[in-house]
Backbone as a chain_set.jsonl record, in Angstrom:
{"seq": "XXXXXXXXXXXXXXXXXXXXXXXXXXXXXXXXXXXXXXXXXXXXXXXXXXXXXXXXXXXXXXXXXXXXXXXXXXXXXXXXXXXXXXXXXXXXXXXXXXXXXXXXXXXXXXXXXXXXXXXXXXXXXXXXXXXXXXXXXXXXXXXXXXXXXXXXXXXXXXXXXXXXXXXXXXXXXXXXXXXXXXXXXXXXXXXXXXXX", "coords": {"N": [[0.843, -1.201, 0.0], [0.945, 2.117, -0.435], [0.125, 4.192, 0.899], [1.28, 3.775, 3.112], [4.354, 3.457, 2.683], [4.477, 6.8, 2.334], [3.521, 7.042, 4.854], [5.301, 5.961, 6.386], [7.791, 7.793, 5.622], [7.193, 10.099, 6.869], [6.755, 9.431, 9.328], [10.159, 9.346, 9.66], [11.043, 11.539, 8.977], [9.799, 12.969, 11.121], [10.885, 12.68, 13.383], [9.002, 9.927, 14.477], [9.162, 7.055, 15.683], [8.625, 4.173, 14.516], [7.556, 0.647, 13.494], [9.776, -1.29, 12.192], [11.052, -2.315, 9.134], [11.901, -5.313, 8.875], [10.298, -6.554, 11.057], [8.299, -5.749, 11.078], [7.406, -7.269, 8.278], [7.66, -9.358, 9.443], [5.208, -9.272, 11.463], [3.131, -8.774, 9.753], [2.753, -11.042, 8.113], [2.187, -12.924, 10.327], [0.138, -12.232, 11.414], [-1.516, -12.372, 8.711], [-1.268, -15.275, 8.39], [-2.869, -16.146, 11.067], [-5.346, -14.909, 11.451], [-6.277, -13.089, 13.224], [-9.452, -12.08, 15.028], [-9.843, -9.998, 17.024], [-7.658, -7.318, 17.609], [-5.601, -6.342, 19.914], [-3.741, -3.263, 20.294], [-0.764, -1.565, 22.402], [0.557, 1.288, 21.728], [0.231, 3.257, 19.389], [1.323, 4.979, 18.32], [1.466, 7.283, 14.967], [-0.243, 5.114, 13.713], [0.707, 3.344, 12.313], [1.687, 0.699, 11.867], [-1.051, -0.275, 13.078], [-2.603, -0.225, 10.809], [-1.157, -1.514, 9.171], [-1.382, -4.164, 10.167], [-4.286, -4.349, 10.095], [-4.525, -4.333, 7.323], [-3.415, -6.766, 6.859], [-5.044, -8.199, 7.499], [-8.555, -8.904, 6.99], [-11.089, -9.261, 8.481], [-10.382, -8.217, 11.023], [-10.805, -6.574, 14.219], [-9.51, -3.703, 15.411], [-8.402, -2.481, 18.956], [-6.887, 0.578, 19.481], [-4.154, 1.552, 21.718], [-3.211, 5.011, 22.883], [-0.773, 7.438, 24.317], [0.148, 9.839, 23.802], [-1.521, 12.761, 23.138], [-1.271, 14.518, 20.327], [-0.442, 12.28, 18.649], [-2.669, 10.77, 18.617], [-4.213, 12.056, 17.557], [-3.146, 12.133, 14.4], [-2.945, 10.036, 14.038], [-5.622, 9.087, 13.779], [-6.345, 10.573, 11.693], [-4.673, 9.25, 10.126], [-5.657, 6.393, 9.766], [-8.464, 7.322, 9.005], [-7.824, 8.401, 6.25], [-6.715, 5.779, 5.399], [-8.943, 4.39, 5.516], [-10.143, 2.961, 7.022], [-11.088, 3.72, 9.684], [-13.709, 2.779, 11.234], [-12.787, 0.334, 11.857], [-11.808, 0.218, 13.888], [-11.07, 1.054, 17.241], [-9.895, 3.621, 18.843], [-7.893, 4.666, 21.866], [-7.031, 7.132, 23.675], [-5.18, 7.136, 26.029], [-3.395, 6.945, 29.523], [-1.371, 3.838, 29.078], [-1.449, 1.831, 31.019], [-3.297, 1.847, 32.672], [-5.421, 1.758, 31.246], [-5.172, -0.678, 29.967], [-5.818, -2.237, 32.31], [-8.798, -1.567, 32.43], [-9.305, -2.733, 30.597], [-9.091, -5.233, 31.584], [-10.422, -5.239, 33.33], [-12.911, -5.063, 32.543], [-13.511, -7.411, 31.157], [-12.768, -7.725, 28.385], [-11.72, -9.752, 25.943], [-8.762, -10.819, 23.866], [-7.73, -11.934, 20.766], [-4.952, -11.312, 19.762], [-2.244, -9.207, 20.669], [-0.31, -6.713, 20.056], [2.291, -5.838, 21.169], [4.163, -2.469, 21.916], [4.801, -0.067, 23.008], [5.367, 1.798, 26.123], [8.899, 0.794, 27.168], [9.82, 0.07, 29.659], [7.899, -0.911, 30.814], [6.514, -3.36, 30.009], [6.927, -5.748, 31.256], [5.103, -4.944, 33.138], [2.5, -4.83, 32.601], [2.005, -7.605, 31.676], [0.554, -9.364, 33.674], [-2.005, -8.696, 32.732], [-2.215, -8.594, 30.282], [-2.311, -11.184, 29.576], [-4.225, -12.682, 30.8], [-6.46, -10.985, 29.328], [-5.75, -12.757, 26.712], [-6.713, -15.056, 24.498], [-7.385, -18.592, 24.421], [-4.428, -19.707, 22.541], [-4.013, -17.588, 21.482], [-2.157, -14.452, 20.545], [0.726, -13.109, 21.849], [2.704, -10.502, 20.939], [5.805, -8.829, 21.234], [7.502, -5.897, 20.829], [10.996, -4.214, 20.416], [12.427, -5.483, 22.378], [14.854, -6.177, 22.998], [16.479, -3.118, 23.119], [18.077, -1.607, 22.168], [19.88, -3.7, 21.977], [21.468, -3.629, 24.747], [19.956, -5.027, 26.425], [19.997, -7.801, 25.827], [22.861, -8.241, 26.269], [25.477, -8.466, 28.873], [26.28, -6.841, 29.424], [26.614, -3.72, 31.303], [24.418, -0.883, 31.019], [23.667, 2.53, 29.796], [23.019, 4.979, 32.353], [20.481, 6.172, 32.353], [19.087, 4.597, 30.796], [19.055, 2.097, 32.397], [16.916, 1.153, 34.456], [15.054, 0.833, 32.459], [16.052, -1.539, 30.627], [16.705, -3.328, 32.943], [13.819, -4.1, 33.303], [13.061, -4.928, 30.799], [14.18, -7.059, 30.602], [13.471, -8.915, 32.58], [10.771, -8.929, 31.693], [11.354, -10.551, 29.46], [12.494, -13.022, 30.599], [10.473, -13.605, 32.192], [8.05, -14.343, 30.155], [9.29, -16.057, 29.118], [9.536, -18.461, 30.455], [7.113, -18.733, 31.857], [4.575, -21.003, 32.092], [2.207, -21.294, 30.939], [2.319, -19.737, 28.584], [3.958, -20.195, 25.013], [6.91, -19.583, 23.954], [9.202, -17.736, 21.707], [12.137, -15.788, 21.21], [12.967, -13.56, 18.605], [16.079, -12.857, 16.986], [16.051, -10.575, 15.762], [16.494, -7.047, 13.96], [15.52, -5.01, 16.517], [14.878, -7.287, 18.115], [12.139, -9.333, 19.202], [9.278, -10.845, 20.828], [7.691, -13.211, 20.461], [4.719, -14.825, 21.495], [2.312, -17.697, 22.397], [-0.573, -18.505, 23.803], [-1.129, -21.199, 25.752]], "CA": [[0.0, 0.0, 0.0], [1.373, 3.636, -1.137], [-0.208, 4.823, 1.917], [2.296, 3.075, 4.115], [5.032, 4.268, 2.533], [4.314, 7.819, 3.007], [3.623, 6.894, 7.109], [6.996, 5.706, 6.888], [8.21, 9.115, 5.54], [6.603, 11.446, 7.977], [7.602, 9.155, 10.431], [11.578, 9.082, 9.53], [11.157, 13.017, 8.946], [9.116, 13.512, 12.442], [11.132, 10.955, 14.242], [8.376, 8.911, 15.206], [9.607, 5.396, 16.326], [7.474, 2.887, 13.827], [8.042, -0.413, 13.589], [11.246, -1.586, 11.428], [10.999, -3.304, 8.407], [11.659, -6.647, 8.829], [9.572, -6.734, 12.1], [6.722, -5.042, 9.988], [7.402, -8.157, 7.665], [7.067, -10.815, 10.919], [4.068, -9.046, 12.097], [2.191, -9.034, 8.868], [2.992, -12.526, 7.856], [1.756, -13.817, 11.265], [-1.148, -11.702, 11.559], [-2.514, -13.479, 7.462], [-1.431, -17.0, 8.772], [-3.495, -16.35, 12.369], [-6.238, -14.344, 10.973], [-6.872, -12.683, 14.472], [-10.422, -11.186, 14.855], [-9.616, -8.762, 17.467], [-6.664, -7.032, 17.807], [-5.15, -4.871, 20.875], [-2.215, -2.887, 20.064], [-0.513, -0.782, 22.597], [1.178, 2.311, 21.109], [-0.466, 3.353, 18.053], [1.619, 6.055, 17.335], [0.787, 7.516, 14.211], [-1.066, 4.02, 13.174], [1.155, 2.653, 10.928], [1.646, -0.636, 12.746], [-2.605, -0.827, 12.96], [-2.913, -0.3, 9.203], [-0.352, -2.922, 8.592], [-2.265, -5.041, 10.794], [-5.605, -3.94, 9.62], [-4.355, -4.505, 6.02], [-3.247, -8.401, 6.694], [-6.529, -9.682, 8.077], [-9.56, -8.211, 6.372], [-11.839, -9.586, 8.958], [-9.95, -8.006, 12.1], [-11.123, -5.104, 14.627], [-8.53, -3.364, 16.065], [-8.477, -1.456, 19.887], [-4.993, 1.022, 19.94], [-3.862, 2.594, 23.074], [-1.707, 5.781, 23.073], [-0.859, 8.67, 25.486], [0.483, 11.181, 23.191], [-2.378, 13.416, 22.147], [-0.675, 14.895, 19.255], [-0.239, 11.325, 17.881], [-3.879, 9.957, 18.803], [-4.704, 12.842, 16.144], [-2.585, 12.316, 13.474], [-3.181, 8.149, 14.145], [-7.5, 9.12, 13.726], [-6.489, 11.317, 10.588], [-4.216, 8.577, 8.726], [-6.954, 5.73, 10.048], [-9.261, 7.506, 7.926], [-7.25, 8.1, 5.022], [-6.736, 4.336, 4.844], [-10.627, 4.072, 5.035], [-10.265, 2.114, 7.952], [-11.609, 4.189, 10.63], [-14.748, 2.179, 11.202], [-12.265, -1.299, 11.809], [-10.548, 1.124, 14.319], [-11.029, 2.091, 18.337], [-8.666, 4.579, 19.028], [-8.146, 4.737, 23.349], [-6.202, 8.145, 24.306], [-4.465, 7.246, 27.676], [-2.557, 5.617, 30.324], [-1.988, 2.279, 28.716], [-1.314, 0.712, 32.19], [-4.37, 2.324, 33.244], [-6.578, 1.198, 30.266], [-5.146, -2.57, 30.136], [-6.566, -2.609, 33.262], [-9.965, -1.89, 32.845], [-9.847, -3.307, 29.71], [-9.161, -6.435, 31.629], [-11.561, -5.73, 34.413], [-14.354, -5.168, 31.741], [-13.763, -9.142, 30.446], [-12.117, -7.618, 27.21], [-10.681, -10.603, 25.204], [-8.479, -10.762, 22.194], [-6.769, -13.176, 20.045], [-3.414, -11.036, 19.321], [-1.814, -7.903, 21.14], [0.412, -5.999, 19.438], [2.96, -4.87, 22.239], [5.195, -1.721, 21.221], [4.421, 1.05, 23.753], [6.785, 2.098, 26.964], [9.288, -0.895, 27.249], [10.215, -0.042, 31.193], [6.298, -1.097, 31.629], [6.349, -4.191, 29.276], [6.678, -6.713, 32.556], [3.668, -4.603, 34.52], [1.119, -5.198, 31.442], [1.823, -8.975, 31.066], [-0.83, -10.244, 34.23], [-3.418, -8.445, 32.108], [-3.049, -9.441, 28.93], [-2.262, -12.3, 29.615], [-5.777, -12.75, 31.373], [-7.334, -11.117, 28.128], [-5.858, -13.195, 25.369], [-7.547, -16.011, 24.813], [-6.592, -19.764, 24.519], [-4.239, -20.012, 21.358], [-3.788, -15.992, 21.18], [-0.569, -14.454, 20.373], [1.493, -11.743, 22.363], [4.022, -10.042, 20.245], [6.351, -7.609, 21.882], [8.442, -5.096, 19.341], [12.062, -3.752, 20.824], [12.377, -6.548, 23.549], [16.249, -6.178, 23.007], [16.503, -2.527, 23.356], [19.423, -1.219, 21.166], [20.938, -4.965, 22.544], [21.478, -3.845, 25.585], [19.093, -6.374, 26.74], [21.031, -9.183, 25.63], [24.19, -8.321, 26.802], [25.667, -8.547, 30.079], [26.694, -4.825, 30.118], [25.54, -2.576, 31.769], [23.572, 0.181, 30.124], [23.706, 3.719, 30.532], [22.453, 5.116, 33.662], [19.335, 6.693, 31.838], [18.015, 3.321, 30.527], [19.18, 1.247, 33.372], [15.678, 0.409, 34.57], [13.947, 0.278, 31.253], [16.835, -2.754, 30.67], [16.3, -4.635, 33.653], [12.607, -4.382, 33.311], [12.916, -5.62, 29.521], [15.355, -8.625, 30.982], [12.615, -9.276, 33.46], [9.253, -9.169, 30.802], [11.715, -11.617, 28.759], [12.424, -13.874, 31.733], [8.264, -14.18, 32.424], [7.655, -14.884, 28.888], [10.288, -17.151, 28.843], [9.545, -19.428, 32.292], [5.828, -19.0, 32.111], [3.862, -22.675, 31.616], [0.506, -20.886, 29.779], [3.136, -19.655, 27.153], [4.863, -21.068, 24.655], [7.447, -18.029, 23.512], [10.203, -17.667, 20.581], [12.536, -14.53, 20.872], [13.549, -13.478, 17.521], [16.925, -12.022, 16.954], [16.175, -9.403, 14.455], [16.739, -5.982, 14.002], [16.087, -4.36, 17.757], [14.708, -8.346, 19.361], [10.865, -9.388, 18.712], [9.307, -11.603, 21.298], [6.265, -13.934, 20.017], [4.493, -15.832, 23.009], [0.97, -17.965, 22.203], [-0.844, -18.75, 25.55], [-1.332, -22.451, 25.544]], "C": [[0.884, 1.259, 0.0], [1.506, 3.902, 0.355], [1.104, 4.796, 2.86], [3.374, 3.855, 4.366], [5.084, 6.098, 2.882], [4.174, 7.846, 4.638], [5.045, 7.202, 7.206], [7.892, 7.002, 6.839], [8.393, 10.042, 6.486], [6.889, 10.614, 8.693], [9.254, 9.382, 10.814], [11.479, 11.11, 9.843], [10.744, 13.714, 10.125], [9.769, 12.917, 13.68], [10.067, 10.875, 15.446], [8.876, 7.372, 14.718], [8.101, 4.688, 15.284], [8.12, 1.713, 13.721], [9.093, -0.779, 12.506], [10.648, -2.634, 10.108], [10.68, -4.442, 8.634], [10.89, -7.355, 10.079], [8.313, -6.5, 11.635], [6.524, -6.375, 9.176], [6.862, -9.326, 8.681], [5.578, -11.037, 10.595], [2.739, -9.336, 11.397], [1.768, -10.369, 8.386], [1.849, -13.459, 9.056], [0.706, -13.427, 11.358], [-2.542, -12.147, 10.118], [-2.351, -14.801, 8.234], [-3.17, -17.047, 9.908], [-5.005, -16.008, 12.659], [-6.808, -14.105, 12.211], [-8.186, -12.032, 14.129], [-10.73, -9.802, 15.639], [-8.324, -8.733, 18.141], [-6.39, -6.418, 19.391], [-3.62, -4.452, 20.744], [-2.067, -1.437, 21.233], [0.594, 0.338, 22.13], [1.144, 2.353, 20.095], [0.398, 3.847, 17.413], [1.0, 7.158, 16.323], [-0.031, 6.408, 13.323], [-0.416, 3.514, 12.002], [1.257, 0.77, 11.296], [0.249, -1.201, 12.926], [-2.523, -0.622, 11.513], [-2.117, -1.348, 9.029], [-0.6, -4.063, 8.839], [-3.316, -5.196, 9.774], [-5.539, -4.707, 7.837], [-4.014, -6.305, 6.103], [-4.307, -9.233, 7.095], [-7.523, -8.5, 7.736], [-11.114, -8.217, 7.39], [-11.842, -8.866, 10.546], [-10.011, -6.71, 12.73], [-10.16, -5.146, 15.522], [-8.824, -2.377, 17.69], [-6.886, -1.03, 20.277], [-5.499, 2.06, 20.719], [-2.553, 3.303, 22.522], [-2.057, 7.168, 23.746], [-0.639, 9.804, 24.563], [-0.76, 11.903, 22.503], [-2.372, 13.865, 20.564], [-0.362, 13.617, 18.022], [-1.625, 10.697, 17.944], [-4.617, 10.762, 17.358], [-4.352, 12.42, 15.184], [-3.043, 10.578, 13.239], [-4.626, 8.547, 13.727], [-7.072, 9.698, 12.226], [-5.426, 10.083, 9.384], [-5.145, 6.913, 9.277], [-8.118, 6.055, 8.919], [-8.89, 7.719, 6.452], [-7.077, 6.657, 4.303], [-7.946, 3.423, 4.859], [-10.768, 3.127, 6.246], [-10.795, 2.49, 9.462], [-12.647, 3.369, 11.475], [-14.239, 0.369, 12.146], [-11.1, -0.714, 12.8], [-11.312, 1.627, 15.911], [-9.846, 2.459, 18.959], [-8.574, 5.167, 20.437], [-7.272, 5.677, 23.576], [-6.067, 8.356, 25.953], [-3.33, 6.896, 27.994], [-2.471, 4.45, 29.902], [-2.078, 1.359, 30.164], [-2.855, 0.912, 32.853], [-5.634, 1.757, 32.395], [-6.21, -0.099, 30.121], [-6.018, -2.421, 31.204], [-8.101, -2.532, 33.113], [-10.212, -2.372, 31.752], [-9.877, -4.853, 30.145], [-10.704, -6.55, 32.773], [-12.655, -5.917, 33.572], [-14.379, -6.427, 30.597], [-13.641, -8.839, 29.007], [-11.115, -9.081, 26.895], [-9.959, -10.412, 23.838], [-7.264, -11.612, 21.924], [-5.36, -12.906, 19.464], [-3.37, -9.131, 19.956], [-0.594, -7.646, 20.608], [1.431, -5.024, 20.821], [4.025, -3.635, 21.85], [5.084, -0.43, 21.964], [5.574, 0.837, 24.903], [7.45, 1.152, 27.148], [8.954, -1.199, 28.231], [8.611, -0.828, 31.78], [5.822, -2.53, 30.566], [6.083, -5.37, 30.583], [5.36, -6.399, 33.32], [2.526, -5.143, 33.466], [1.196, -6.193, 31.61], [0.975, -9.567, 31.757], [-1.867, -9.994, 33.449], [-3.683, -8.86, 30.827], [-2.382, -10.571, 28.639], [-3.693, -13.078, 30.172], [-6.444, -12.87, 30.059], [-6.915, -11.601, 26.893], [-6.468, -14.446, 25.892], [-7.307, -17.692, 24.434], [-5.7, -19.544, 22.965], [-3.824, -18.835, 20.998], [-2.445, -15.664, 21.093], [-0.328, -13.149, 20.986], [2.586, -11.459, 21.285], [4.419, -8.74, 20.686], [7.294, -7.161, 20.627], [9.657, -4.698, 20.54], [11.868, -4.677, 22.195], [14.013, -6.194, 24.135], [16.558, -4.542, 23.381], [17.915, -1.808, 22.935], [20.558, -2.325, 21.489], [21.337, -5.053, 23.432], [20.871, -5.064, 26.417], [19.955, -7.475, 26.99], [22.01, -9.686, 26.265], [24.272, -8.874, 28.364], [25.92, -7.388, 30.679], [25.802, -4.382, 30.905], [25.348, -1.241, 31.227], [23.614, 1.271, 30.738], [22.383, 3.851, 31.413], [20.625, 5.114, 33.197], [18.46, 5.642, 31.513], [18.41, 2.059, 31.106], [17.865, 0.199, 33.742], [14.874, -0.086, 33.564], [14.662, -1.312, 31.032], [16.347, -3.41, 30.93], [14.884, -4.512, 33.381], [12.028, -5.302, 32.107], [13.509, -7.036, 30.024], [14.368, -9.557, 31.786], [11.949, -10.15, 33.033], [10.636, -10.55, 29.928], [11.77, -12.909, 29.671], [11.292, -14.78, 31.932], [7.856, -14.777, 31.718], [8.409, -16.007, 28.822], [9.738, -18.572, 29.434], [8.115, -19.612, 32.644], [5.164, -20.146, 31.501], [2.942, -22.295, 30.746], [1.42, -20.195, 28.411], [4.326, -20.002, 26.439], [5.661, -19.791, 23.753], [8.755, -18.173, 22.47], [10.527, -16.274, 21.228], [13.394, -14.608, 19.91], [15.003, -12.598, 17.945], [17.155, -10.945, 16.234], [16.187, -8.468, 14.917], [16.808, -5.427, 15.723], [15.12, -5.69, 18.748], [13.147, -8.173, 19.18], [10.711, -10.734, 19.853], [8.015, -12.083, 20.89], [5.425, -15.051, 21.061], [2.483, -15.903, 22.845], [0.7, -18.811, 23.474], [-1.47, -20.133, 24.756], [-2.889, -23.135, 25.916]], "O": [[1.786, 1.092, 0.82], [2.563, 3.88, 0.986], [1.758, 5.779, 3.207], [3.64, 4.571, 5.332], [5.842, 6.491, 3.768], [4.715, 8.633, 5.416], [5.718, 8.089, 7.731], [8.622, 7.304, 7.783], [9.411, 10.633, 6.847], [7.932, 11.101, 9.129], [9.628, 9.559, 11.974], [11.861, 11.695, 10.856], [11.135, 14.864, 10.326], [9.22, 12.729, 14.765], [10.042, 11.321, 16.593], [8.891, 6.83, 13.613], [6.894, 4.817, 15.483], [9.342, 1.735, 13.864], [8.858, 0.071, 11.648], [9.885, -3.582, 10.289], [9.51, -4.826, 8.661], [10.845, -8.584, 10.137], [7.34, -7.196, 11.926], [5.37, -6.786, 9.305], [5.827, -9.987, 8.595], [4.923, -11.921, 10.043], [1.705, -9.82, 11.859], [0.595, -10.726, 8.284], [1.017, -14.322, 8.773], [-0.093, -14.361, 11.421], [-3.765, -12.229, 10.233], [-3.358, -15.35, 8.681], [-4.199, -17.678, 9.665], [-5.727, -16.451, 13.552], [-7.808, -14.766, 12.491], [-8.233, -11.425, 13.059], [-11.441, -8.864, 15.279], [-7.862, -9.571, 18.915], [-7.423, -6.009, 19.921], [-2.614, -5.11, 21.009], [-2.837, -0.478, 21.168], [1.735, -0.083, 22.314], [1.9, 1.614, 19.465], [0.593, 3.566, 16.231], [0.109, 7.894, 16.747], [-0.474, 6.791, 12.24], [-0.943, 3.309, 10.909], [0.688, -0.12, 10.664], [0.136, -2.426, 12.954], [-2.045, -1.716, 11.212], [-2.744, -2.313, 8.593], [-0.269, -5.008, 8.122], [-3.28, -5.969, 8.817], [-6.397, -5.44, 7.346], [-4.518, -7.002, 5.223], [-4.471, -10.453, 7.071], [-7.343, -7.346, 8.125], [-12.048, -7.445, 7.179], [-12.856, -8.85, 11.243], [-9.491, -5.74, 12.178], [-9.856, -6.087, 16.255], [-9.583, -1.429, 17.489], [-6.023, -1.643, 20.906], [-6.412, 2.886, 20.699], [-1.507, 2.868, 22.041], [-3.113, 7.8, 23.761], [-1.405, 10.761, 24.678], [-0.993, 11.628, 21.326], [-3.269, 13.614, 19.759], [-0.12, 13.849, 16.838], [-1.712, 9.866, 17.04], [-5.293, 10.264, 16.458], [-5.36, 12.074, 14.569], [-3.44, 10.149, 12.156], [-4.713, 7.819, 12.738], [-7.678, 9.035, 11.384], [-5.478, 10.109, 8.154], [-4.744, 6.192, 8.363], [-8.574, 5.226, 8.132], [-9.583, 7.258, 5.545], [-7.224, 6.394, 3.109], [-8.07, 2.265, 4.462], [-11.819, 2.486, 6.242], [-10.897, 1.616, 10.322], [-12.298, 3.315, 12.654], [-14.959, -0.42, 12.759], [-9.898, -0.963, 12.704], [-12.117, 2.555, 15.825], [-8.994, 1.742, 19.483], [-9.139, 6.259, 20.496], [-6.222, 5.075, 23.799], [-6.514, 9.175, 26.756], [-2.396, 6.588, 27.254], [-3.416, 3.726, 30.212], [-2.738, 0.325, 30.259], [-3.398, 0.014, 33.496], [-6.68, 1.377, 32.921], [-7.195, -0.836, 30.16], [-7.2, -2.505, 30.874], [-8.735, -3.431, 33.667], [-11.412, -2.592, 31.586], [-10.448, -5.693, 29.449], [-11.572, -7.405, 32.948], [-13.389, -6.883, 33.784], [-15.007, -6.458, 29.539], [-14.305, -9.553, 28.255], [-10.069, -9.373, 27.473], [-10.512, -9.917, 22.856], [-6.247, -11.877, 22.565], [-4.671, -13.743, 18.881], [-4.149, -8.201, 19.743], [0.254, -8.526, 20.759], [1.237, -3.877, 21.224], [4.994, -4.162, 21.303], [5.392, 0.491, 21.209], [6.483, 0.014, 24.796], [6.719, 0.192, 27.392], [8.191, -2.139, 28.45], [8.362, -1.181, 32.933], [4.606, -2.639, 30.413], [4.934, -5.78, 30.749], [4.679, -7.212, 33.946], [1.71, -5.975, 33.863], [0.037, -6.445, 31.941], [0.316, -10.396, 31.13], [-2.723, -10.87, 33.329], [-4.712, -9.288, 30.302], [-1.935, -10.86, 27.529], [-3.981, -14.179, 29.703], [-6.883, -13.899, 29.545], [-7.457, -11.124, 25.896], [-6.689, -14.837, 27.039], [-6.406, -17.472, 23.625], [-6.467, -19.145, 22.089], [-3.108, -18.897, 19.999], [-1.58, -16.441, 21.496], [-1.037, -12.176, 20.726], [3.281, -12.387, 20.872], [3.717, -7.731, 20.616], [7.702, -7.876, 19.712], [9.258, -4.876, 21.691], [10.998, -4.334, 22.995], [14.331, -6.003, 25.309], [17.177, -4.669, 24.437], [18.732, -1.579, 23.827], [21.766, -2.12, 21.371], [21.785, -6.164, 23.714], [21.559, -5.926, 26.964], [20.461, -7.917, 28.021], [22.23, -10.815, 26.704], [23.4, -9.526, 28.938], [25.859, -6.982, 31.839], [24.608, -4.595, 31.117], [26.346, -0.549, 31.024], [23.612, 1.327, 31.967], [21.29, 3.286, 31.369], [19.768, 4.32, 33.584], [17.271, 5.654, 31.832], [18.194, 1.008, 30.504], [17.746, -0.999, 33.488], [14.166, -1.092, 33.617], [13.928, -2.279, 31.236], [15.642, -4.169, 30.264], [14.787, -5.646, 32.912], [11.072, -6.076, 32.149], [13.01, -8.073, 29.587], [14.426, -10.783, 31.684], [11.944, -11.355, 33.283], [10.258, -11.69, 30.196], [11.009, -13.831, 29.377], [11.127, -15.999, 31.893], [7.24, -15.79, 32.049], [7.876, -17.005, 28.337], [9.594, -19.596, 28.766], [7.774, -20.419, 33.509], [5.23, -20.214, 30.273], [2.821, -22.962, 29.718], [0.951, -20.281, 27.276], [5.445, -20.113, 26.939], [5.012, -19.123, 22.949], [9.351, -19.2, 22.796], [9.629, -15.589, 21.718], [14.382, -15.342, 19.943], [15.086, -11.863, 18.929], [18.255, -10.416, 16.069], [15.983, -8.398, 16.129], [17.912, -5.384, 16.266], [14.673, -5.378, 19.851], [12.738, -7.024, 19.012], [11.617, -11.563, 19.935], [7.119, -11.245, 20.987], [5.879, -16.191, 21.162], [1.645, -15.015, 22.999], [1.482, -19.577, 24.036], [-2.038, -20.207, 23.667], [-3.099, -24.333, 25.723]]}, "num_chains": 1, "name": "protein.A"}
């Protein structure tokens, strides 16, 4: 899709953080095989990551969380450009705050799209892990975290905690019995985890 391309643009030119190529490639791939019917993606951004979604399963309603006002706009205004508005709820908050009542309010869904604050990737996982649903797929984006992650180093001071907190959420995913988890090694680390 054209469209895309241009996202990608105004993203590179605005630096907004979108998902990477060959992670964009994963995501799409797995999302035709799996043919989810409802999505939850946290951190919309400007919605390039839900359109790319949106665009691999024809059947699939999406709910994206994001805090940035300025991007919940621009995400509603290229949503409708790609006619997809309609196949689209668009949640402007706290995501830790909206998992939650999206779990208290018996929200289920068959694939979450993780890509929002890392340092808070471990606090989300009781909840949606609750709301996916047998067979459902978690996919986390930047797991690795410019590789820090990986390593053994230690990371500057500034993203110290985001680190360990990523080292953590990998750990959980890893060691947890209800999921069965792959971490890719690509570009900045992709973690894929279907609850059993």
């Amino acid at each position: 899709m054209e469209f895309l391309e241009e996202l990608k643009n105004f993203a590179k030119e605005n630096n907004v953080p979108i998902l990477r190529e060959e992670s964009g490639h994963i995501l799409s791939d797995l999302i035709k095989k799996e043919r989810p019917k409802r999505i939850l993606e946290i951190g919309t951004a400007i919605g390039y990551s839900g359109i790319l979604m949106l665009l691999a399963s024809e059947e699939c309603f999406l709910t994206s969380v994001e805090k940035n006002e300025k991007r919940v706009r621009k995400a509603k205004e290229n949503f409708e450009k790609a006619g997809m508005q309609n196949r689209v709820k668009l949640i402007e908050g706290d995501a830790m705050e909206i998992v939650k009542s999206l779990e208290n309010a018996g929200e289920k869904f068959d694939f979450v799209f993780l890509d929002g604050p890392k340092g808070q990737y471990e606090k989300y996982l009781p909840y949606l892990k609750k709301m996916l649903i047998k067979g459902g797929i978690l996919f986390a984006d930047d797991v690795y975290l410019h590789g820090w992650v990986k390593g053994d180093d230690i990371p500057p001071h500034k993203h110290r905690a985001m680190v360990m907190a990523l080292r953590r959420f990998i750990k959980n995913i890893s060691l947890d019995e209800e999921l069965e988890t792959q971490i890719l090694d690509i570009e900045d680390g992709i973690s894929i985890s279907r609850k059993k």
